[in-house]
C-alpha positions in Angstrom: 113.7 111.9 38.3 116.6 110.7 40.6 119.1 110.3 38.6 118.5 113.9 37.1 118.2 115.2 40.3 121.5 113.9 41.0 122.7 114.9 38.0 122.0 118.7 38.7 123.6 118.6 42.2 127.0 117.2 41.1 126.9 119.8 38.4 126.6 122.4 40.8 129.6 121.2 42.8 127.8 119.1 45.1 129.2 116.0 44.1 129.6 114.2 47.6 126.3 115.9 48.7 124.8 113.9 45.8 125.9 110.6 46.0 124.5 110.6 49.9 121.5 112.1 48.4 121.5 109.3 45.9 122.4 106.4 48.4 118.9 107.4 50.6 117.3 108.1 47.6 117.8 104.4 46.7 117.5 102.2 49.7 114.4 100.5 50.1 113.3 98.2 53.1 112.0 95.3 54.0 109.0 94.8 55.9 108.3 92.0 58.8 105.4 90.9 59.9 105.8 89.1 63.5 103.1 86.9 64.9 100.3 87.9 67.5 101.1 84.9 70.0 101.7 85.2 73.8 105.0 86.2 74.9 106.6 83.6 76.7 107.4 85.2 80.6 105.5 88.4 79.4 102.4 88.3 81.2 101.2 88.3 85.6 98.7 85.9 86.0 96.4 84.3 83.6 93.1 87.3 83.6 94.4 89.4 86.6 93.0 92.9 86.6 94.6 95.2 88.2 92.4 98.3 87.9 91.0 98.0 91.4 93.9 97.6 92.8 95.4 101.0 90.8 92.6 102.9 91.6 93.0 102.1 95.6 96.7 103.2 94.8 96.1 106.7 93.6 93.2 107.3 96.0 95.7 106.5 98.9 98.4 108.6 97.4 95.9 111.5 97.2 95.1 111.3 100.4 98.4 111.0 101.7 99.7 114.1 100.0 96.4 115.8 101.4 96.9 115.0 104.9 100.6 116.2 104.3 99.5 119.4 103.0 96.8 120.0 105.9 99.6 119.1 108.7 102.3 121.5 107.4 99.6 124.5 107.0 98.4 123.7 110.4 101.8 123.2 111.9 102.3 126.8 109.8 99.5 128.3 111.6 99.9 126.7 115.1 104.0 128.0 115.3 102.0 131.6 114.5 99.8 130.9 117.3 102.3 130.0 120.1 104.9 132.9 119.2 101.4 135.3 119.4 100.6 133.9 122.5 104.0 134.8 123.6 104.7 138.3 122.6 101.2 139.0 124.4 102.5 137.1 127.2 99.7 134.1 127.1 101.3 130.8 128.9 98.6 128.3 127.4 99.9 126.1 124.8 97.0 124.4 123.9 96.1 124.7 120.3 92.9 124.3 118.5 92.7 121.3 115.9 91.3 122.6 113.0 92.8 125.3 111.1 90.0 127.4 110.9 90.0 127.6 114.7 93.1 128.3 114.5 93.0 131.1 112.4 90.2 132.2 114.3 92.9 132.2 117.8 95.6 134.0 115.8 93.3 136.8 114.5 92.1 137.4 118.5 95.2 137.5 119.5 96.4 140.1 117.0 94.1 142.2 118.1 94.7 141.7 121.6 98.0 142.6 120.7 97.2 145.3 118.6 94.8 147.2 121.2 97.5 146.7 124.1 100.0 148.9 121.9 97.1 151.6 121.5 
């Protein structure tokens, strides 16, 4: 089946096509078969798991990145505050801790703003 194959390919003008054809057609390969044994320098410590230890890892990265998230939107929402406070010509800097209290200053401020300009 190769060799015709071949055969029909160089007829065809593919002649260098078909010995490449050929050449992968007839390679074979050889097959190893390594050893399950312990890897010398491979390994930590003899039956450490490090699952725990993993698990504390992520659970600290998640709450890092969610306190980072929470401190920019509040530091968002506080900047708001203060420049609100001073268009409407409030001097108290003090700002609420939680962004829902926050939100809660802005929106009376906007309308203290907003009924002033009525």
């Amino acid at each position: 089946m190769k060799n015709a194959f071949i055969a029909f390919l160089g007829t065809i003008g593919f002649g260098s096509f078909a010995s490449s054809v050929y050449t992968i057609l007839d390679q074979s390969y050889d097959l190893i078969v390594i050893d399950e044994t312990e890897t010398p320098l491979g390994a930590g410590p003899v039956g450490a798991n490090y699952y725990v230890f993993a698990v504390c890892i992520v659970a600290l990265a998640a709450l890092v990145a969610s306190f980072a998230l929470w401190f920019t939107r509040r530091n968002f929402y506080k900047k708001r505050l203060l420049e609100l406070r001073e268009k409407a010509g409030i001097n108290d800097k003090g700002v609420p801790f939680s962004i829902k209290e926050i939100r809660e200053a802005i929106e009376e401020v906007e309308a203290n703003l907003s009924a002033v300009m009525m």
